[in-house]
C-alpha positions as CSV (number, residue, x, y, z in Angstrom):
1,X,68.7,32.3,47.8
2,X,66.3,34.6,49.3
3,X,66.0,36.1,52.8
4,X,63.8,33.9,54.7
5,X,60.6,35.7,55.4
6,X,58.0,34.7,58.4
7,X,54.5,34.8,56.7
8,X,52.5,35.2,59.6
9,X,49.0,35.4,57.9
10,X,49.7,31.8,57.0
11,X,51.5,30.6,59.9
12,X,54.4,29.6,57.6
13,X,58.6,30.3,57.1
14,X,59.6,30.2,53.8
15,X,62.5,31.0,51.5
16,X,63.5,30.7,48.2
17,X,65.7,29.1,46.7
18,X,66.9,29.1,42.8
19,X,67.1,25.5,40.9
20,X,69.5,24.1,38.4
21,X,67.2,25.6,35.6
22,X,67.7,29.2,37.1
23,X,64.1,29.2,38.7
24,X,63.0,30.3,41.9
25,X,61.7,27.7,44.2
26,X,60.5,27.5,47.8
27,X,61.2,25.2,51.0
28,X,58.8,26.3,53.5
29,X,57.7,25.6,57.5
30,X,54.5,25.7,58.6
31,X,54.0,26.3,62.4
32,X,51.9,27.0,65.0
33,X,52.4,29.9,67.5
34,X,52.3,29.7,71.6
35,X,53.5,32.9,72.5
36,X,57.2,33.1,71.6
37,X,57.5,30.2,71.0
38,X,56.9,28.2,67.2
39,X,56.1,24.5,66.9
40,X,57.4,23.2,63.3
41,X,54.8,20.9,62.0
42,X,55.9,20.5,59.1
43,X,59.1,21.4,56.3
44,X,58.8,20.9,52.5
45,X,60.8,21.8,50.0
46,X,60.0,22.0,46.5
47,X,60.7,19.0,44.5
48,X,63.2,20.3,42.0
49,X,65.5,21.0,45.4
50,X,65.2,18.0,47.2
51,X,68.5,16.5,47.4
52,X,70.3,19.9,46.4
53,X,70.9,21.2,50.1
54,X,68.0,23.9,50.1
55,X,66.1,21.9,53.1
56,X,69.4,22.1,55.4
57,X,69.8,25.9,54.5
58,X,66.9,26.8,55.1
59,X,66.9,25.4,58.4
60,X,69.8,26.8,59.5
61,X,68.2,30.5,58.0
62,X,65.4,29.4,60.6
63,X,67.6,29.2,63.5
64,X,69.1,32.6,62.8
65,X,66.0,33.8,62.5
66,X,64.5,32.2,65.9
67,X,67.5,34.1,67.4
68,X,67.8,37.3,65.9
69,X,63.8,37.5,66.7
70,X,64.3,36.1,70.2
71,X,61.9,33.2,69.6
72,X,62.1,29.8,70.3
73,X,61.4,26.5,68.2
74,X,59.7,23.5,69.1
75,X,60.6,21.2,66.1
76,X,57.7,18.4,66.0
77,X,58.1,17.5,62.4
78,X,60.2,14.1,61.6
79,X,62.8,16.6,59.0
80,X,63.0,19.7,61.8
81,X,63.6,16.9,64.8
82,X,66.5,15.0,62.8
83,X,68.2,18.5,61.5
84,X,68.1,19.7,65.2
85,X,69.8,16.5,66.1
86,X,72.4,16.5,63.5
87,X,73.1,20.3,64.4
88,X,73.6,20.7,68.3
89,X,74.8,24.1,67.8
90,X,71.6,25.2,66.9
91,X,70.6,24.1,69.9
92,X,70.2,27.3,71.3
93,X,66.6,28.3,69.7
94,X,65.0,25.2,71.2
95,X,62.9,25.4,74.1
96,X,64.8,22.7,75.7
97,X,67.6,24.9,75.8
98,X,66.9,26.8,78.8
């Protein structure tokens, strides 16, 4: 697993991930920014990952992130929204959570 890195050019989280094979793959976020906060639109993950885990981790890297970068998440995407929910104690890098 990689570091997750915020690709700002694109609007876009992503982090790698290595598959069964021993090949680097990627689950990514794309978002949009209103000042600190980002809106999730949307989380992918590669299809050689799906099912593996990769999708949770890197959420969970995303939360870390949102805190060590004092930003906040707005998770509109159907993946982000149900992670979020299964994972209260992530509930700190929402912008509910005020």
């Amino acid at each position: 697993m990689t570091d997750l890195r915020d690709v700002t050019a694109n609007h876009r989280f992503e982090q790698g991930f290595t598959d069964e094979g021993g090949t680097l793959r990627t689950v990514h976020a794309d978002y949009r920014t209103h000042g600190d906060t980002r809106a999730i639109l949307h989380v992918e993950a590669d299809p050689a990952l799906r099912g593996k885990g990769a999708a949770g981790q890197f959420m969970q890297s995303l939360a870390n992130h949102a805190r060590r970068e004092k930003i906040r998440l707005d998770p509109h995407c159907s993946y982000a929204v149900a992670w979020f929910r299964r994972h209260p104690e992530a509930g700190d890098v929402l912008v509910s959570s005020d």
